[in-house]
C-alpha positions in Angstrom: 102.4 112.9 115.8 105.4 114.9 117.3 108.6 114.1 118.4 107.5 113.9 121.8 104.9 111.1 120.9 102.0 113.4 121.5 99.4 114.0 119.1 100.0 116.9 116.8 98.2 117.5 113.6 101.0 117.3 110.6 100.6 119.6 107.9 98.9 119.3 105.0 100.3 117.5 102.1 99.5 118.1 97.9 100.6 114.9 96.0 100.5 116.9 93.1 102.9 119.3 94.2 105.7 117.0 93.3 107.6 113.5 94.1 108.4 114.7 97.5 105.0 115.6 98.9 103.6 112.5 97.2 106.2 110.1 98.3 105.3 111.5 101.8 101.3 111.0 101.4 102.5 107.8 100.5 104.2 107.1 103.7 101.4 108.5 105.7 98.9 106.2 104.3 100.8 102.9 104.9 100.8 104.1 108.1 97.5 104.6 108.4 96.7 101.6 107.5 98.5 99.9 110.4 96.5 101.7 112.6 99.0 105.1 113.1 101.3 104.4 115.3 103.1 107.0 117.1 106.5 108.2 116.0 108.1 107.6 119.5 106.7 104.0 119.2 108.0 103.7 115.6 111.3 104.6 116.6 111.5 102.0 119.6 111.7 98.8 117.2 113.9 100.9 114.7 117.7 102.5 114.7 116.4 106.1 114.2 114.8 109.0 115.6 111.5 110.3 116.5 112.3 113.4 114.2 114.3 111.5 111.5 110.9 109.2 111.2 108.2 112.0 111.4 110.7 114.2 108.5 110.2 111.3 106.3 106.7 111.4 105.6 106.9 115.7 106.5 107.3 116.2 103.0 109.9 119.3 103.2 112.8 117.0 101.8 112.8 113.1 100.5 114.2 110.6 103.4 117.0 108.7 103.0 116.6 105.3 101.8 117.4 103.6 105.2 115.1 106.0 106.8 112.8 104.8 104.6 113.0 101.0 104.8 113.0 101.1 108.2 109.8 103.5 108.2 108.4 100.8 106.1 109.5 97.9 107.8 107.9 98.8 110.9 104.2 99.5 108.8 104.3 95.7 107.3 105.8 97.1 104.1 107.2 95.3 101.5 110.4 97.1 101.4 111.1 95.8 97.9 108.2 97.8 96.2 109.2 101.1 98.3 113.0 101.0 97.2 111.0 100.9 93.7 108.7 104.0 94.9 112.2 106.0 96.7 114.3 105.3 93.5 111.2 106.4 90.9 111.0 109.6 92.9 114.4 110.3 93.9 115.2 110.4 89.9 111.5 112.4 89.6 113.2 114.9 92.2 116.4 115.2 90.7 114.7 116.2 87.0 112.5 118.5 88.6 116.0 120.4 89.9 117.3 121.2 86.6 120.4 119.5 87.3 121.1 119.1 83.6 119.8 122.8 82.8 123.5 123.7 80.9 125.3 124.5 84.4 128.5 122.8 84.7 128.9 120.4 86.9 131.4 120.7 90.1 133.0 117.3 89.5 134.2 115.6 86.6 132.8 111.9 87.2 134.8 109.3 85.7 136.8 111.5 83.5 140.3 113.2 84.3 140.4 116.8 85.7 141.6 118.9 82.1 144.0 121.9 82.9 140.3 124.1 82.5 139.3 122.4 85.2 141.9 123.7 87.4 139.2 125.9 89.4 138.0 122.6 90.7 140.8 120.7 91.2 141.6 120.1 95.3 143.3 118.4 97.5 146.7 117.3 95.9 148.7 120.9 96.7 150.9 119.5 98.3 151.8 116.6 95.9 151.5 119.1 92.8 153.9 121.7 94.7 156.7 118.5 95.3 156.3 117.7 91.5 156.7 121.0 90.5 159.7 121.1 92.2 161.1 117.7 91.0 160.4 118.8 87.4 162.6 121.7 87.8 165.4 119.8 89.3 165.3 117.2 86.4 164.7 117.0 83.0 162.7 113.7 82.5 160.9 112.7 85.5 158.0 110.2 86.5 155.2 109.9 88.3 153.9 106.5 89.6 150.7 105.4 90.8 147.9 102.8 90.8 145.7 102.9 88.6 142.5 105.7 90.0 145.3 107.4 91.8 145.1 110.5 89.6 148.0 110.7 88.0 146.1 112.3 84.8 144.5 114.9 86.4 147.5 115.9 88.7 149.6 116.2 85.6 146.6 117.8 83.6 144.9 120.1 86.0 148.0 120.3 88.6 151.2 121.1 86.8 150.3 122.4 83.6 148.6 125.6 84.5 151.2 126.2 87.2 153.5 125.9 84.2 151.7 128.0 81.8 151.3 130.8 84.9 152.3 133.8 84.3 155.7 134.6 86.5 155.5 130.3 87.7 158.6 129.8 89.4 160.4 133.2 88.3 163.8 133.3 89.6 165.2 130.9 87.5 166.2 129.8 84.1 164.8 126.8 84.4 161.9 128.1 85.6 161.0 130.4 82.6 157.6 129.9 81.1 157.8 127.2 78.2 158.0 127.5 75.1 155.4 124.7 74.4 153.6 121.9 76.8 152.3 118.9 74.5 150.0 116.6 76.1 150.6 113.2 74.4 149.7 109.3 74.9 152.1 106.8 73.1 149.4 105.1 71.6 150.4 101.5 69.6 152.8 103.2 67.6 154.4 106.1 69.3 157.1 107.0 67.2 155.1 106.9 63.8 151.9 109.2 65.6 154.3 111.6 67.6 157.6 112.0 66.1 157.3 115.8 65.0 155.9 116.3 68.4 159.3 115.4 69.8 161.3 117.9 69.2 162.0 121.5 71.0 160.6 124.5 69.7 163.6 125.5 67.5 165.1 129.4 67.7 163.9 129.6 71.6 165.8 129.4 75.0 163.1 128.1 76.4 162.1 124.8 77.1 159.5 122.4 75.5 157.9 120.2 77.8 156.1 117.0 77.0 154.0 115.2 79.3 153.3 111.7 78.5 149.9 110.5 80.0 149.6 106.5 80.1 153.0 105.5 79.7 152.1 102.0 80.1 150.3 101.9 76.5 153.8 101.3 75.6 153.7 97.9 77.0 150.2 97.1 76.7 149.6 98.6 72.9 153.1 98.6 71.2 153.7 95.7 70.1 157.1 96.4 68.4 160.0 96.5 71.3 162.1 98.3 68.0 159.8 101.4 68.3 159.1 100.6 72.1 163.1 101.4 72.6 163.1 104.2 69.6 160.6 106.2 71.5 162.0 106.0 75.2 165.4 106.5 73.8 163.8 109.9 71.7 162.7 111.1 75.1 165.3 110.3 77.2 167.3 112.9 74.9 166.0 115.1 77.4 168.8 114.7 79.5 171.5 116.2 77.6 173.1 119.0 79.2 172.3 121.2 75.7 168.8 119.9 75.7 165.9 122.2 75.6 163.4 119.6 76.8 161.5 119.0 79.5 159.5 115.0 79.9 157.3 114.1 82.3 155.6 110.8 82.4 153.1 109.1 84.1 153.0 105.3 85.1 151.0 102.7 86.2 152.8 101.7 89.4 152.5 97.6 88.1 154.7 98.6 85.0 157.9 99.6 87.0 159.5 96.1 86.1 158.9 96.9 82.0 160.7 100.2 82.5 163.6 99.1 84.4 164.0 96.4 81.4 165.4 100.2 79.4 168.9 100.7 81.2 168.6 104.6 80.3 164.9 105.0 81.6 166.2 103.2 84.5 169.0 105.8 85.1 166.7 108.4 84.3 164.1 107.9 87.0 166.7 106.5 89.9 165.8 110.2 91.5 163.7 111.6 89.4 160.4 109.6 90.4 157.7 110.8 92.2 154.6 108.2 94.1 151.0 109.6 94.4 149.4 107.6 96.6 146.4 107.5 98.7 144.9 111.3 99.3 145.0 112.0 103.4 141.1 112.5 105.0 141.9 115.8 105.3 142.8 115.8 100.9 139.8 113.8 100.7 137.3 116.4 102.5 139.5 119.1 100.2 138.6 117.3 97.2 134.4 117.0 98.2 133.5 119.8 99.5 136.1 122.5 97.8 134.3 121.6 94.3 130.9 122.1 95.4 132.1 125.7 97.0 133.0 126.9 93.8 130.2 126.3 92.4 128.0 128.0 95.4 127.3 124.5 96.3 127.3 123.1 100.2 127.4 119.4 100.7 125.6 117.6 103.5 128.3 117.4 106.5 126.6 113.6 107.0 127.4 112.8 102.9 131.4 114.1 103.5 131.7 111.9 106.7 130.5 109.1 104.7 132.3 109.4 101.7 135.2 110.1 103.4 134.9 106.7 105.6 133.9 104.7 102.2 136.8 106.4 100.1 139.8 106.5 102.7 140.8 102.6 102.6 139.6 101.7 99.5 142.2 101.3 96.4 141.5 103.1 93.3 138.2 104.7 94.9 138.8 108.3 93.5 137.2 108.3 90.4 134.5 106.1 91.7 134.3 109.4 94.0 134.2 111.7 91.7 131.0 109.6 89.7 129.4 109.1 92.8 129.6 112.8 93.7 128.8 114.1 89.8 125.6 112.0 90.0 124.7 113.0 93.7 125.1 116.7 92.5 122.3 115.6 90.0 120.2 114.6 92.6 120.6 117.7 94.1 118.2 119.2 96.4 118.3 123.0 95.6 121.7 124.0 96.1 122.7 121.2 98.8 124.4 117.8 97.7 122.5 115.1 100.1 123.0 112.0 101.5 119.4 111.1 100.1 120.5 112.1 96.4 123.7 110.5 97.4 122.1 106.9 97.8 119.6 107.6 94.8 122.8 107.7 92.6 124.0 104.2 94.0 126.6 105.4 96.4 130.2 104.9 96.1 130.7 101.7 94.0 126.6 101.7 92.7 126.8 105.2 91.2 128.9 103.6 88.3 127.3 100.3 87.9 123.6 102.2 87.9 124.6 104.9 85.0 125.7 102.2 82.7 122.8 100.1 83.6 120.5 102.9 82.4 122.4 103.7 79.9 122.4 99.8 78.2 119.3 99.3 79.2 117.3 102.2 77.7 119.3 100.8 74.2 117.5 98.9 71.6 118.6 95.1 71.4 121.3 95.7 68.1 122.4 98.7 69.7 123.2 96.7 73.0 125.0 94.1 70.8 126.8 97.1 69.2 127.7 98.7 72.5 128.9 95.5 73.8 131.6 95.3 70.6 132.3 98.6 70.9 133.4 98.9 75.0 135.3 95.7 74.6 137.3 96.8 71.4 138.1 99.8 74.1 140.0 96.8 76.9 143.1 95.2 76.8 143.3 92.5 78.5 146.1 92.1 80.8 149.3 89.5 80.3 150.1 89.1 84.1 148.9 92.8 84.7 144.9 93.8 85.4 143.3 94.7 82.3 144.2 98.7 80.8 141.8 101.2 78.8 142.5 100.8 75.2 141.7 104.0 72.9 140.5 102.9 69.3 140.0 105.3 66.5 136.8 105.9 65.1 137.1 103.8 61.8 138.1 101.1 64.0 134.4 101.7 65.8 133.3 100.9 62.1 131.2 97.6 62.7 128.7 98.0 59.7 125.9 100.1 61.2 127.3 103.4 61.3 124.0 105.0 62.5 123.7 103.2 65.3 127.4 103.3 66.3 127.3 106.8 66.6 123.8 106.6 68.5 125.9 104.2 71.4 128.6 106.5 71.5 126.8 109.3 71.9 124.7 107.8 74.6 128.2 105.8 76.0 129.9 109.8 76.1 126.8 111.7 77.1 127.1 109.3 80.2 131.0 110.2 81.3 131.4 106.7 80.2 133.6 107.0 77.2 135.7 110.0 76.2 136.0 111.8 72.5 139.9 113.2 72.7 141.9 113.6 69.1 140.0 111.9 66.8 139.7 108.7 69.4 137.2 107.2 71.8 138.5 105.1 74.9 136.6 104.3 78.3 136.2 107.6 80.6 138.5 105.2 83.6 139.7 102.1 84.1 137.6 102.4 86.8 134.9 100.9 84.7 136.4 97.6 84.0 136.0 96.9 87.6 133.4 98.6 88.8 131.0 97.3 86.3 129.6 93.8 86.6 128.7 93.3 83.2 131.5 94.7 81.8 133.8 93.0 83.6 132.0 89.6 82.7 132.1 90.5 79.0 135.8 90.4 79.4 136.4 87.1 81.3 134.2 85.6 78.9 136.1 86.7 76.2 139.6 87.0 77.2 141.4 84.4 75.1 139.2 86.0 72.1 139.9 89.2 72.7 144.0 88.6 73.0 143.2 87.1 69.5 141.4 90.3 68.0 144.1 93.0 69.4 146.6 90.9 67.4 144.3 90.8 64.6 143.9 94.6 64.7 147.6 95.3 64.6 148.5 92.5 62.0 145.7 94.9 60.1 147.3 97.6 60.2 150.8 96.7 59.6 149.2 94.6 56.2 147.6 97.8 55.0 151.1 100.0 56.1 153.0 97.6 53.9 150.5 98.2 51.1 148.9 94.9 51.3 152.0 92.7 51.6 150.9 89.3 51.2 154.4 88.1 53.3 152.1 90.1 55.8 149.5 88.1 56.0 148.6 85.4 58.6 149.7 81.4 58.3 149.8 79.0 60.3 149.1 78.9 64.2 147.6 82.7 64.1 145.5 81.9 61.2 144.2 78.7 62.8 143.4 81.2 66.4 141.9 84.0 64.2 139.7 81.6 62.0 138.3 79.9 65.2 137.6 83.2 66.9 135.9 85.2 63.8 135.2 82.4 60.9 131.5 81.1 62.3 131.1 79.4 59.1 134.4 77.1 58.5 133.0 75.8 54.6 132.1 79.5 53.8 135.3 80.8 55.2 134.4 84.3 55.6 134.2 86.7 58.5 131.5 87.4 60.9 129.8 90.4 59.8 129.5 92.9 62.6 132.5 92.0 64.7 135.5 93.0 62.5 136.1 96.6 60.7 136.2 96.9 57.0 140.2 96.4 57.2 140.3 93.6 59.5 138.0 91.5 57.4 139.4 92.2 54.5 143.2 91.2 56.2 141.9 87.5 57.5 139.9 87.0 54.0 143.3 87.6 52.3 144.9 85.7 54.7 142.4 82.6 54.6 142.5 82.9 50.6 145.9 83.0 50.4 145.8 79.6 52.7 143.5 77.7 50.6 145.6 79.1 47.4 148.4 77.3 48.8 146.7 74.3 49.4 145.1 73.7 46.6 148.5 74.4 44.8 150.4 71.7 46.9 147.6 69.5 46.2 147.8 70.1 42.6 151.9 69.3 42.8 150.9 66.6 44.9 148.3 65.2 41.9 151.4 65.8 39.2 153.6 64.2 40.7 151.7 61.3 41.9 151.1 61.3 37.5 154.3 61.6 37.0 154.9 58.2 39.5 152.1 56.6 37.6 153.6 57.2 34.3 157.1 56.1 35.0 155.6 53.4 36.6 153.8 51.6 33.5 156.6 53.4 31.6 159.1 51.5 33.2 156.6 48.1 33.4 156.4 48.1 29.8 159.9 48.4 29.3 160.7 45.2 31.6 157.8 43.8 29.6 159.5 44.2 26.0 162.9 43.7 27.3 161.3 40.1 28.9 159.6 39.6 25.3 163.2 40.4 23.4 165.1 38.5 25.8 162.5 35.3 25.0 162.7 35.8 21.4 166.3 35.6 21.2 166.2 32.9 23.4 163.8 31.1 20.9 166.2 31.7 18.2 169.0 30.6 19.6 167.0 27.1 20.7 166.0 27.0 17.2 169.5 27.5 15.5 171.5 25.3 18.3 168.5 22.3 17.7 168.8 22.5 13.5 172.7 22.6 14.2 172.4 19.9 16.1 169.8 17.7 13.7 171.8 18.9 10.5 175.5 17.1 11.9 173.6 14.4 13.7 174.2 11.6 11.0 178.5 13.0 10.3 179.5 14.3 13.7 177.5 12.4 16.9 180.2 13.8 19.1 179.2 17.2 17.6 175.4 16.7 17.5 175.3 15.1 21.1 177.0 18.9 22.1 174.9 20.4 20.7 171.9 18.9 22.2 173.5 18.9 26.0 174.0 23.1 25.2 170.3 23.0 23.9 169.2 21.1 26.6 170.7 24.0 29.3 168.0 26.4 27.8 165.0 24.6 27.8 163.9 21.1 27.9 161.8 19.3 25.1 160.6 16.0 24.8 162.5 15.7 21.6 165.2 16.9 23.4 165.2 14.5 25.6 164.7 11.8 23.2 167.8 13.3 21.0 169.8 13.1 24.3 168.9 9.5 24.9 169.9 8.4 22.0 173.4 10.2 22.0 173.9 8.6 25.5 173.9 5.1 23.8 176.3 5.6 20.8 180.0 6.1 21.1 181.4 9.7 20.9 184.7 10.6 19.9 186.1 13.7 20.5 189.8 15.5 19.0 192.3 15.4 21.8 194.5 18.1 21.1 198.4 17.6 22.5 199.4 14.6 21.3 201.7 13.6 18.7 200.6 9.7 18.3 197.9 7.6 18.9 196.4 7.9 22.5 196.2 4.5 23.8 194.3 5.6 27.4 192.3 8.0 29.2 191.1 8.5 32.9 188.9 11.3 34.6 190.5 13.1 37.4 188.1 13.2 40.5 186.4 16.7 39.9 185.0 14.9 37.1 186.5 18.3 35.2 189.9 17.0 34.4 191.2 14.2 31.9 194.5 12.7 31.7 195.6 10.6 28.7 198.4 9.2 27.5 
């Protein structure tokens, strides 16, 4: 049928020419099948055309997936099953276009613009021309901006080359070609990796300049504010009248409040700072179709007015531009970028989550757990700040299968997901974190865990620094968090397999061994000296015992001598005898005793009365019973 609703005989289609023409005999014979409607009818219970509907199953070009469903929806379709059949052909399309045939692509998906990409970097002239000015007024300055605002690339594929241009800014000292650019990242320990890098080029007038990419890895990797300070203080040396250097930094705008805690950086940047914001629509269309131009490439005036009204309000939406665009040119038809290949990719904010879809599914099940490990060694998670990129060297990637940890990463780069720079690996954007659902609930499930294991992984390193320092090693609180995290079995003691390096394992078994060392050596002191108690215990018991068993024996003797004293003067001294039995009776009481007593009580007893001169003719007691008078 035509446009005009009359009947017209549509040409003939091969479905084994390709997806295209068979998607459209596809169409054709659903709508057959409902009796064949006309097109002009089609389009009265739909929001499209007469010609968009009758292109769709014309077979020149593949619809776009909302010409589809609603083509479908009006046959009695079930759209779920033709998304299935638009998506298998859409990706059978973009194969069939050689989009992966060794031509380099126009845009650089979720990766930064490198100063060789220069050729295709558009739509920040004005912004790169106001920074190129600001760095030649001042000798440290920053730029600030949220995170996908493109502070990388502006610094990479903006200033550099206009720095390393021949005759760039000639007219000027200042604005004499360099005598180095060094492209650096603090890293966790910025003064230890890049401390010969920080210096000028000696026995030169010219200047060196360092650019410092992801200046916030200072706060969110280095955990020591000694080398923190160290480094900022190194690069604010820049400043010196005699100084032949030239920093430039760039800053996550939600880490201005840890730089103004440095009172130099602080000085420093009070007019040397420079904001890149949001790009203007007109940037924006710069930035789309500029790229493709280069490349002899011509993008679909529907796909820029679209991105354009997706990208233009939406935070951070550059680099989800940049991925939806490098996967749209994939889908390519001929030389055109298209809304259809546009929605095949996933548009704006689905382009990202369906590459790393395809890219975990198509893994095997221990290569998912290993990619899993791997992407979330490559987070830190934020303290009061969103969550930041984290690059990790490749022996820290070594989680026992080293086959299949280079088989992810090479899959994980081959996608734009991950970048190789230097030795380390670290997630293409922090894009990702957000954009990707699964990602993104790895990390909330694991936040507390994975606070624990950056610690862990920098307590490593500083242990094996110190040469295995055992005054190094965890105790105490940390121990207790890291053994919960990583110790599955608590009687065995050891580490998980598979989730720690070779280093890291080897720091918490030293650490746990060292633990258990000194508990079994205080409960060792604790079973001496509760010996020792013991001992002088029955030590000292046995002494009270024999100095009880002395005491009695003497006490016996005594008894014994007083009693025969006693008995042996009873019959020529009562007075004595009868004494002798009352002292007696004071230490222990006998019947005899008694009876001796008795019988001293009835006979008269005469004592000597010393004092007196004559005879004493009376005697009286005094009251106390204690005193007697006589006379």
């Amino acid at each position: 049928m035509g446009g005009n609703g009359v009947g017209r005989r549509e040409r003939r289609l091969d479905p084994e020419a390709g997806p295209v023409q068979r998607f459209a005999a596809e169409l054709r014979a659903l709508r057959e099948s409902v009796g064949r409607p006309t097109y002009r009818t089609m389009a009265d219970k739909v929001p499209f055309s007469v010609t968009a509907l009758s292109q769709a199953a014309a077979g020149r070009q593949l619809p776009t997936l909302a010409v589809t469903l609603a083509y479908v929806d009006v046959c009695g379709g079930d759209p779920g099953e033709w998304e299935r059949r638009w998506r298998a052909a859409s990706a059978e399309a973009a194969a069939l276009t050689g989009a992966d045939d060794g031509t380099r692509p126009p845009y650089r998906g979720l990766t930064r613009y490198e100063p060789d990409d220069a050729a295709l970097f558009f739509g920040r002239d004005r912004l790169v021309e106001r920074l190129d000015g600001l760095t030649r007024a001042h000798r440290f300055t920053a730029v600030f901006g949220p995170s996908g605002s493109g502070k990388s690339s502006l610094l990479r594929a903006g200033l550099i080359p206009r720095l390393r241009a021949p005759g760039a800014g000639a007219g000027t000292d200042a604005a004499a070609a360099p005598a180095a650019v060094r492209v650096l990242t603090p890293g966790a320990a910025p003064m230890t990796t890049h401390a010969d890098r920080l210096d000028p080029v000696p026995d030169t007038e010219a200047d060196t300049w360092l650019i410092v990419d992801q200046f916030e890895e200072l706060y969110t990797l280095c955990a020591d504010p000694a080398e923190r300070n160290a480094f900022v203080d190194r690069l604010l040396t820049a400043t010196a009248a005699d100084s032949r250097l030239r920093v430039v930094v760039a800053v996550r705008a939600d880490f201005l409040g840890r730089c103004a805690e440095h009172p130099g950086l602080t000085a420093a940047l009070q007019d040397a700072t420079l904001l890149a914001g949001p790009m203007s629509r007109e940037e924006l269309r710069e930035a789309v179709v500029r790229p493709a131009a280069a490349s002899s490439l011509v993008v679909e005036r529907a796909l820029t007015t679209r991105l354009l009204d997706e990208v233009e309000d939406a935070p951070g939406g550059l680099p989800l531009m940049s991925h939806a665009l490098l996967e749209t040119w994939r889908h390519r038809t001929g030389r055109t970028l298209t809304v259809t290949g546009y929605e095949a990719a996933g548009g704006l904010r689905g382009a990202v989550v369906r590459t790393a879809e395809e890219v975990y599914g198509e893994l095997t099940a221990p290569q998912a757990g290993l990619a899993r490990r791997i992407l979330l060694r490559l987070v830190a998670p934020g303290d009061g700040t969103p969550d930041t990129r984290r690059p990790a060297g490749h022996a820290e990637l070594d989680l026992g299968d080293p086959d299949g940890t280079r088989a992810v990463l090479d899959r994980l780069v081959a996608a734009r997901l991950l970048t190789l720079d230097d030795g380390t690996v670290e997630l293409a954007h922090e894009a990702l974190i957000t954009a990707w659902p699964r990602l993104r609930g790895w990390i909330d499930a694991e936040r507390d865990r994975l606070r624990v294991h950056r610690a862990l992984s920098e307590a490593a390193r500083t242990w094996l620094a110190l040469g295995r320092e055992n005054a190094a090693l965890y105790a105490g609180s940390r121990l207790a968090a890291a053994r919960e995290a990583f110790v599955h079995d608590p009687r065995g003691g050891e580490p998980a397999p598979g989730e720690l390096t070779p280093s890291e394992r080897d720091f918490l078994a030293a650490s746990i061994h060292r633990r258990r060392r000194a508990v079994w050596l205080r409960r060792g002191l604790s079973a001496v000296l509760a010996l020792l108690v013991l001992v002088a215990s029955g030590t000292a018991v046995v002494a009270l015992r024999a100095r009880a068993t002395a005491q009695a024996e003497r006490d016996d003797a005594v008894f014994g001598r007083i009693t025969a004293e006693a008995d042996r003067v009873r019959e020529t001294n009562a007075a004595l005898s009868a004494r002798l039995d009352v002292a007696a009776f004071g230490m222990r009481t006998t019947p005899e005793l008694r009876t001796a007593l008795t019988t001293d009580a009835g006979r008269v007893l005469s004592t000597r009365l010393p004092g007196h001169d004559d005879i004493g003719s009376a005697v009286a007691f005094a009251p106390d019973g204690r005193t007697l008078a006589s006379g």
